[in-house]
N, C-alpha and C positions, 0 to 999 in steps of 0.2 A: 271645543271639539267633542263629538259622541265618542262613544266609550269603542264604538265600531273601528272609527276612524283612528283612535289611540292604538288600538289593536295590528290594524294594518299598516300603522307608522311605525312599529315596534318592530314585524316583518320587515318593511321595508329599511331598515337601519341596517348595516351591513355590522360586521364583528370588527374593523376598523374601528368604524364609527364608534361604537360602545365603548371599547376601551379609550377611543379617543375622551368618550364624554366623563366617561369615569376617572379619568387619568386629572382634568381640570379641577373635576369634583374636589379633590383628594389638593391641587393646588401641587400637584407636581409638572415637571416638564419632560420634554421628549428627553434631556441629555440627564435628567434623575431617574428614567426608569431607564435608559440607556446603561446607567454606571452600575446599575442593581443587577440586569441580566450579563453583565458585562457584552457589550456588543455596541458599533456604533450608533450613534443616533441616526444617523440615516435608515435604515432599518426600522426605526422605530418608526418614523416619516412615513414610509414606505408601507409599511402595515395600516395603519391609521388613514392609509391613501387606497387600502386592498390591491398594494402595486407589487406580488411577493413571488412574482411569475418563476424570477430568476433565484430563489430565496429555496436551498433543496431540501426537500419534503422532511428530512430528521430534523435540519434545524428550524423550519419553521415548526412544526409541532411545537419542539420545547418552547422556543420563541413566547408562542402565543402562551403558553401554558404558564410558563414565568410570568409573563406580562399578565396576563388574568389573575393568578395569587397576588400580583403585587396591590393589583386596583380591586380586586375583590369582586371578580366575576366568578359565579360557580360555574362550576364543568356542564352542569347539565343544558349551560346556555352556547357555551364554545365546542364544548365537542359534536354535537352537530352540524356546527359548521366545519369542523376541521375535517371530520369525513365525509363534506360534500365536498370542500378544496382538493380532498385525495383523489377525489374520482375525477377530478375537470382539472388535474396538472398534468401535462404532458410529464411521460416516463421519460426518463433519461437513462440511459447506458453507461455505467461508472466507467471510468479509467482504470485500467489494470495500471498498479504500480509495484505490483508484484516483481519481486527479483528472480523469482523461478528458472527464466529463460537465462538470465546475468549468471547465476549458479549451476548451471547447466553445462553453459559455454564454460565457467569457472573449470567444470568438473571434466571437462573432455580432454582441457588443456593439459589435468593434472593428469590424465590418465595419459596422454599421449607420453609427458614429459617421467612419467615411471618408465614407459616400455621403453623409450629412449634409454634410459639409466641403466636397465636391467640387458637390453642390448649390449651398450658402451659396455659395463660391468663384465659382461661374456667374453665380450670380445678380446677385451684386454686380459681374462683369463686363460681361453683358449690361447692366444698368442704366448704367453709368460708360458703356459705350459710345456705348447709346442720347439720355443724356443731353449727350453730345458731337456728335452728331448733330443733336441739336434746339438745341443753339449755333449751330452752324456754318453752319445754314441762316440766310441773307440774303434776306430777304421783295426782292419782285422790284419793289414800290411804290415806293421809294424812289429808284432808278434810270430808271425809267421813266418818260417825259415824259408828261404828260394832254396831251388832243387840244389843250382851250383853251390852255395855255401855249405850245403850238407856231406855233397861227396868231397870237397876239399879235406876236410876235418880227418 
């Protein structure tokens, strides 16, 4: 092969493939460099396959990046690739798993269940009060002389 043709087969090798070939080099397997990045070997299949569609954009980076120090690829060969793969993977929209809305509803419940308390609290005072009130009055009958008693005397 001319030198031309090495060049454009070098191009044509995909960042799978590379690692793939270096990974052999080295006389490791997909489940030794699997146990090194901890992840499964499938993954690793999958990369070496350039199948990482569904693989999301933080972990593949590191992915690749682990896998490259282990087989001995510089950066200056992967990170090119990795931010063409940036630009040509569909964005996804994370899931909120945020408790926010869950501490929210937490927080209306507890406010409800204070005014309730501070209500109940009132009410059962005002009554205790009132109800001391309607003791303590002394009917004014009992005290008070009628006309007839007076002129008897």
């Amino acid at each position: 092969m001319s030198e031309e043709n090495i060049a454009n087969h070098e191009q044509d090798v995909s960042l799978g493939n590379k690692l793939s070939i270096l990974r052999k080099e080295l006389n490791l397997s997909q489940t030794d460099i699997a146990a090194k990045i901890y992840i499964h070997s499938a993954i690793i299949q999958d990369i070496e396959n350039d199948d990482t569609l569904y693989i999301p954009d933080v972990f593949f980076k590191s992915y690749i990046k682990s896998y490259a120090e282990i087989v001995g690829l510089p950066p200056e060969e992967y990170l090119p690739f990795l931010k063409m793969k940036s630009k040509q993977r569909p964005k996804r929209k994370m899931k909120n798993y945020s408790q926010k809305p869950q501490q929210k509803r937490l927080g209306n419940i507890l406010f409800f269940m204070t005014i309730v308390i501070i209500l109940f609290a009132l009410g059962i005072t005002w009554f205790s009060v009132w109800k001391d009130n309607n003791q303590n009055l002394v009917e004014v009958n009992h005290y008070t002389a009628t006309s007839e008693s007076t002129t008897n005397i």
